[in-house]
N, CA, C and O of each residue as an XYZ file, in Angstrom:
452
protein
N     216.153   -124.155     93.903
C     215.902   -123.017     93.061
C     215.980   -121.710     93.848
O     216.508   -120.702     93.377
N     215.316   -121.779     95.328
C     216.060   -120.579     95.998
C     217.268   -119.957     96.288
O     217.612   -118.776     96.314
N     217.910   -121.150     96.528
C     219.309   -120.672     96.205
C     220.114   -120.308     95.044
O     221.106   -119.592     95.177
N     219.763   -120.733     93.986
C     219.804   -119.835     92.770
C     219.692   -118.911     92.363
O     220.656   -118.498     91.719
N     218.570   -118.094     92.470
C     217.671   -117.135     92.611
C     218.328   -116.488     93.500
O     219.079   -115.832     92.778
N     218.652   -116.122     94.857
C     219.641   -115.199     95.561
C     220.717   -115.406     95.038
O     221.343   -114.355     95.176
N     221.530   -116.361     94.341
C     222.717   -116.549     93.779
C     222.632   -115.300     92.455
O     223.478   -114.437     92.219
N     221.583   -115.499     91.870
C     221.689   -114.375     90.312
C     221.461   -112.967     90.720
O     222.153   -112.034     90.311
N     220.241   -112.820     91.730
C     219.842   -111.437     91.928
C     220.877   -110.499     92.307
O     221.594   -110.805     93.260
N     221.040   -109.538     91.781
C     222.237   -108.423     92.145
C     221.439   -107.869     93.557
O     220.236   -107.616     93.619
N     222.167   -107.779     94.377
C     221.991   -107.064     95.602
C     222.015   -105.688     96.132
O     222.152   -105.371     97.314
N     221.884   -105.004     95.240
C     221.481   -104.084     94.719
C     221.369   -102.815     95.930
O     222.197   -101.921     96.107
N     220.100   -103.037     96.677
C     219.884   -102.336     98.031
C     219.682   -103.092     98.992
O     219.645   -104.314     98.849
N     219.480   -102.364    100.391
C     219.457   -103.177    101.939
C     217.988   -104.341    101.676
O     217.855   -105.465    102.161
N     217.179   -103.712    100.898
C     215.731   -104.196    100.670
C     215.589   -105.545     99.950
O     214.571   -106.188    100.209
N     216.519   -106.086     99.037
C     216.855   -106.689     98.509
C     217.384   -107.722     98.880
O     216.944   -108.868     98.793
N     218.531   -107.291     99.388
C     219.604   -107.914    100.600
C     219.128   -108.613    101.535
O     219.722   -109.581    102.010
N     218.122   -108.251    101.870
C     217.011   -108.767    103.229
C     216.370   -109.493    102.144
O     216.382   -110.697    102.403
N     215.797   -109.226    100.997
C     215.076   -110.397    100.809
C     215.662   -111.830    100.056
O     215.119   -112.923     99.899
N     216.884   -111.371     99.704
C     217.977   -112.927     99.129
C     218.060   -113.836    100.649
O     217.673   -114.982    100.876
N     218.605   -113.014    101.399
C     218.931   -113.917    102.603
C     217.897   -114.551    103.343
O     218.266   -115.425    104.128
N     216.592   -114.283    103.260
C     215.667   -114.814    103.416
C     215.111   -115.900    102.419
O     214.438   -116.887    102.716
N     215.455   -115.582    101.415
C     215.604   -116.797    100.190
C     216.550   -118.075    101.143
O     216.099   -119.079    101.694
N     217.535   -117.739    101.097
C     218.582   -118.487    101.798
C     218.268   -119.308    102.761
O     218.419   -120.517    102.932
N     217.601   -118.072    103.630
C     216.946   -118.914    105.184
C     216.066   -119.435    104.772
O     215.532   -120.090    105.667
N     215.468   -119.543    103.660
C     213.967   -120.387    103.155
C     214.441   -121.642    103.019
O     213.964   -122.650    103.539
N     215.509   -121.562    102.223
C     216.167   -122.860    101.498
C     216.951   -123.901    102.480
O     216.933   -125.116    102.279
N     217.757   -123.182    103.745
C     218.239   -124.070    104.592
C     216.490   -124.646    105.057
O     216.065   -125.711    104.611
N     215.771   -123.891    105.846
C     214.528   -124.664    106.333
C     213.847   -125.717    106.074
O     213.543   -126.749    106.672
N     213.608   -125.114    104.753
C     212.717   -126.666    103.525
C     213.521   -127.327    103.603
O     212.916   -128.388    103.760
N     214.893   -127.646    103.625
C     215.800   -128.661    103.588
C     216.219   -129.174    104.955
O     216.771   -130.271    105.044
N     216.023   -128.563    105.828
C     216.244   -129.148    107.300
C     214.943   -129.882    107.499
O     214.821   -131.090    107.706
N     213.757   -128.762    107.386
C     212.539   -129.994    107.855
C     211.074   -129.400    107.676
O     210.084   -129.414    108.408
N     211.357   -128.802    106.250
C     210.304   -128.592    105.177
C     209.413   -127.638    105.971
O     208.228   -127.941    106.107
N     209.984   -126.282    106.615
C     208.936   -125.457    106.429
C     210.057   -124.224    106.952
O     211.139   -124.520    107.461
N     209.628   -122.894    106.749
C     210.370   -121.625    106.939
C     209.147   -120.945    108.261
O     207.920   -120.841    108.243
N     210.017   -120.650    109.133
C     209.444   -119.880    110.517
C     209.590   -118.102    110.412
O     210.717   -117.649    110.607
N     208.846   -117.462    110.213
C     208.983   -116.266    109.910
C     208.119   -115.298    110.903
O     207.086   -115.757    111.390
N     208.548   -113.897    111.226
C     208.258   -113.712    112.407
C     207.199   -112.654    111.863
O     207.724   -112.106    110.894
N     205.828   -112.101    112.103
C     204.976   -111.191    111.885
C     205.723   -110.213    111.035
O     205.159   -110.279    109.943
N     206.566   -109.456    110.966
C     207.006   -108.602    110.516
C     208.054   -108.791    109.342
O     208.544   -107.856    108.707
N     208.346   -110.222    109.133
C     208.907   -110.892    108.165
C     207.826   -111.330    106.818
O     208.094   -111.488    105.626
N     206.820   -111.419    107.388
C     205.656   -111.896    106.112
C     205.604   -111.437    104.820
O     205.643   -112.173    103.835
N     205.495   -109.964    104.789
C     205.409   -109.058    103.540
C     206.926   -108.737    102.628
O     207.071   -108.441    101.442
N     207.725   -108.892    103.492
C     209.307   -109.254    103.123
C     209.217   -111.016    102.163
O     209.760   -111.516    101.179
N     208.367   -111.355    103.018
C     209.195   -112.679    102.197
C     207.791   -113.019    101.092
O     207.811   -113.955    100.293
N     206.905   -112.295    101.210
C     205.852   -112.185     99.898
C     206.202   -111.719     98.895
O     206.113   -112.236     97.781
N     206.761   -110.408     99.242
C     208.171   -110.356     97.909
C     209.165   -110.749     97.213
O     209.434   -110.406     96.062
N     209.908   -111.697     98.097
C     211.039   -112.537     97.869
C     210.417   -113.077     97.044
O     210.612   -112.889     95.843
N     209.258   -114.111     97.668
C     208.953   -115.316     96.802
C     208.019   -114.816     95.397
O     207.995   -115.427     94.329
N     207.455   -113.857     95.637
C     206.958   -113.141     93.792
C     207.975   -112.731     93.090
O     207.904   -112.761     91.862
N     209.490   -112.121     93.956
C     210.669   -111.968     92.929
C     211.011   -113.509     92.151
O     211.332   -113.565     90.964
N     210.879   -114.752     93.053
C     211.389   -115.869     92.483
C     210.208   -116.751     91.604
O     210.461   -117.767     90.956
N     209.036   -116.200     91.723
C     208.287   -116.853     90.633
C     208.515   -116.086     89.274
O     208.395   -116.572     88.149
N     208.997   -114.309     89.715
C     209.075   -113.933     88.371
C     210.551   -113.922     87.479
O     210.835   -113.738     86.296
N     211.297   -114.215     88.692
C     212.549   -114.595     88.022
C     212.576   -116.014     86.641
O     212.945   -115.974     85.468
N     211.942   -117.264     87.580
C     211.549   -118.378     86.854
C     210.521   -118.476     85.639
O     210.269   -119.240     84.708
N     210.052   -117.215     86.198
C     208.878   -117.190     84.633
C     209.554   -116.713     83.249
O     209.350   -117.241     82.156
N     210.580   -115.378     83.561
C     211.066   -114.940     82.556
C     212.153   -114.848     82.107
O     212.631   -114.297     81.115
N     212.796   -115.840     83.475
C     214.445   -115.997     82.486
C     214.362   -117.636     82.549
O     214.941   -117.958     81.511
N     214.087   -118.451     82.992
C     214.646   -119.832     83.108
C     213.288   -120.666     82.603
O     213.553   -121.831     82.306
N     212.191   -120.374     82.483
C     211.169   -121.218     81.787
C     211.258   -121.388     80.732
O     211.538   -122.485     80.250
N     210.952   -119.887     79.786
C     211.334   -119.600     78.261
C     212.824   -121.011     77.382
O     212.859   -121.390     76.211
N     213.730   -121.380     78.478
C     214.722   -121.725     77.739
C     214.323   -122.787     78.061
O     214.780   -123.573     77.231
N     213.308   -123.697     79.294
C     213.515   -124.924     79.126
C     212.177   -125.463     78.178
O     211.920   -126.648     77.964
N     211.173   -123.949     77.522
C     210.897   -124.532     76.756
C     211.061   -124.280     75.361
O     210.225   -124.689     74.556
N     212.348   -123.462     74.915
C     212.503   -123.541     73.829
C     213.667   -124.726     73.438
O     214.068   -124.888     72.286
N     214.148   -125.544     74.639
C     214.941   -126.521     74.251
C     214.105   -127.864     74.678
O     214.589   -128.851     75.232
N     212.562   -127.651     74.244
C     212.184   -128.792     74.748
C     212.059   -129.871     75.732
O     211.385   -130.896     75.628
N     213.029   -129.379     76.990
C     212.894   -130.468     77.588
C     211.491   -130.190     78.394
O     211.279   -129.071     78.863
N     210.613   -131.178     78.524
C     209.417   -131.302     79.232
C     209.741   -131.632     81.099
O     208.997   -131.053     81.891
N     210.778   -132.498     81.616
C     210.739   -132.218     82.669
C     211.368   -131.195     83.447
O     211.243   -131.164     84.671
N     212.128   -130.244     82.715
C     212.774   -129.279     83.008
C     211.831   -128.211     83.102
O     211.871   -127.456     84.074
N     210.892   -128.054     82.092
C     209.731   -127.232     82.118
C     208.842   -127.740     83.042
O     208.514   -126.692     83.597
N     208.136   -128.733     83.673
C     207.653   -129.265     84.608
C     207.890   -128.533     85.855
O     206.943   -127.943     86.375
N     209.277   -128.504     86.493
C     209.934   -129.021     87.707
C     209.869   -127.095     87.592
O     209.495   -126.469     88.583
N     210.207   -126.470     86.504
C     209.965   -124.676     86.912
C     208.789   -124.347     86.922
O     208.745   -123.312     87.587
N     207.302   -124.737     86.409
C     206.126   -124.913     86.780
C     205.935   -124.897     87.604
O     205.689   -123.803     88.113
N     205.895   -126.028     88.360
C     206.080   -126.224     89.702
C     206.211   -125.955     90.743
O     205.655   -126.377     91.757
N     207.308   -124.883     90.525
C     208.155   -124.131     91.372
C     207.352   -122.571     91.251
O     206.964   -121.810     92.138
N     207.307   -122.496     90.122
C     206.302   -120.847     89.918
C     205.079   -121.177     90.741
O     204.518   -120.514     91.613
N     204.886   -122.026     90.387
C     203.286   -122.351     91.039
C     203.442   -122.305     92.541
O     202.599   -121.629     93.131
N     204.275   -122.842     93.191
C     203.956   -122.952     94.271
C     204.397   -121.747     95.074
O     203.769   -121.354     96.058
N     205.688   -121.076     94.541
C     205.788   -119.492     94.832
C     205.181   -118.485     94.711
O     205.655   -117.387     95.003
N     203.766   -118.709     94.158
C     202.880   -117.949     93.820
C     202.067   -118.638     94.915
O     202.292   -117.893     95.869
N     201.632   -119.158     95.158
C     200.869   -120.463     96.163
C     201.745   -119.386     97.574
O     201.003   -118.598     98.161
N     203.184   -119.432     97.987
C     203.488   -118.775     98.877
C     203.350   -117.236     99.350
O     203.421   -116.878    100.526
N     203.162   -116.469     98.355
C     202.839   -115.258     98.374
C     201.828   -115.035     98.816
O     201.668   -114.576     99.947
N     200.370   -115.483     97.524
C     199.101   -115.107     98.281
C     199.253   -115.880     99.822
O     199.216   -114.876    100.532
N     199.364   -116.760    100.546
C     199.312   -117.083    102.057
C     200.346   -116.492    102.712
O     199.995   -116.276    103.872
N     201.948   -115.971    102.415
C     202.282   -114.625    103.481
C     201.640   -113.500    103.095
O     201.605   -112.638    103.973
N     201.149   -113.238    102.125
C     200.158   -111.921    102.353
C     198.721   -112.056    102.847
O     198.308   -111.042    103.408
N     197.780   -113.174    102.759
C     196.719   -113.293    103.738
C     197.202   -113.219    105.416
O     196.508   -112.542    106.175
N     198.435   -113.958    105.957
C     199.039   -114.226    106.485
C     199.721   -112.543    107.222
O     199.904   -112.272    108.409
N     199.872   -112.008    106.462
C     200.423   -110.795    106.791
C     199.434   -109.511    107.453
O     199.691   -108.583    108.220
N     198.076   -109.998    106.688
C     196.845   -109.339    106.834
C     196.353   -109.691    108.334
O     195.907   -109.012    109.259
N     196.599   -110.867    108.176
C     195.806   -111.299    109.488
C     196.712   -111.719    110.476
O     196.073   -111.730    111.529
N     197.862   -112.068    110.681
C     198.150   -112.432    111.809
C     199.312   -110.603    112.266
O     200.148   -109.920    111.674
N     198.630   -110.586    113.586
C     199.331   -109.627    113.734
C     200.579   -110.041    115.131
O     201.669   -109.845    114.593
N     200.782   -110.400    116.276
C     202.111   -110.639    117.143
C     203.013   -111.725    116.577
O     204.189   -111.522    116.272
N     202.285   -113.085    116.436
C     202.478   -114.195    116.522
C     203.504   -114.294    114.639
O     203.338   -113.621    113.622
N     204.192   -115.095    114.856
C     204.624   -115.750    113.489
C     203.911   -116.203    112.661
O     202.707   -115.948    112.614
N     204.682   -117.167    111.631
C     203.857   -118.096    111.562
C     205.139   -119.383    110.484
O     206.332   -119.171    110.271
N     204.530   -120.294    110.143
C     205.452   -121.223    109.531
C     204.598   -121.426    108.210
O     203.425   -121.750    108.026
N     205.710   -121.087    107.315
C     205.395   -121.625    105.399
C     205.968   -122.818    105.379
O     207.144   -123.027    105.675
N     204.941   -123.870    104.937
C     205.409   -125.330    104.823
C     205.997   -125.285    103.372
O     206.054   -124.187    102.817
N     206.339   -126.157    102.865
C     207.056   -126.676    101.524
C     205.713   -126.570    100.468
O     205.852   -126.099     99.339
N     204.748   -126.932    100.839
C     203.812   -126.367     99.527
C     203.221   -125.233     99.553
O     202.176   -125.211     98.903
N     203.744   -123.505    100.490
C     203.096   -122.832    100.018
C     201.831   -122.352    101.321
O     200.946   -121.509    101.175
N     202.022   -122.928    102.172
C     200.594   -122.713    102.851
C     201.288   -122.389    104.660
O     202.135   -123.040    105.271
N     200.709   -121.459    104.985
C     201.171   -121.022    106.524
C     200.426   -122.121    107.312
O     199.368   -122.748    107.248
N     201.521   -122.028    108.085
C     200.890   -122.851    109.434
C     200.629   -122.147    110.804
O     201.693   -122.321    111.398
N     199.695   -121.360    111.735
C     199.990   -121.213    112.827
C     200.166   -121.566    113.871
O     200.542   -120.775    114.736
């Protein structure tokens, strides 16, 4: 779904731009070995990304999987909102508090230091 999501978003400005490709780099990670490494100054960048992609899923792609009924289609974007929302609040606690050091977003949402 991240890659989707940078696939639709118009790219609009540099601000943007930085935050699709970080979508991108999210999506190779979770798929190499389920977590995204992001550097202190990347946190609040990608707290945005991932609230752009819960609100992308809330208001264009939920609505249709539940006005065509399908229940696991609506499930599986649940899911996905949820846990992109789950990622935000922890790179923004995350952003608050860690100041040199990185840190790593695992696949459900939660920093690791």
């Amino acid at each position: 779904m991240l890659r989707f999501v940078a696939a639709k978003t118009e790219r609009t400005d540099p601000r943007i731009t930085a935050m699709m490709d970080l979508l991108l780099e999210a999506a190779r990670g979770f798929e190499a070995n389920g977590v995204l490494h992001l550097s202190a100054q990347q946190l609040p960048l990608a707290a945005r990304a991932f609230a752009g992609v819960a609100a992308f899923l809330q208001q264009r792609i939920l609505p249709s999987a539940v006005a065509a009924g399908n229940a696991t289609g609506e499930s599986q974007v649940r899911w996905a909102i949820e846990i992109a929302m789950t990622s935000v609040n922890s790179l923004l606690t995350g952003a608050a508090t860690i100041e040199d050091a990185g840190a790593t977003l695992t696949l459900d949402g939660q920093i690791d230091r």
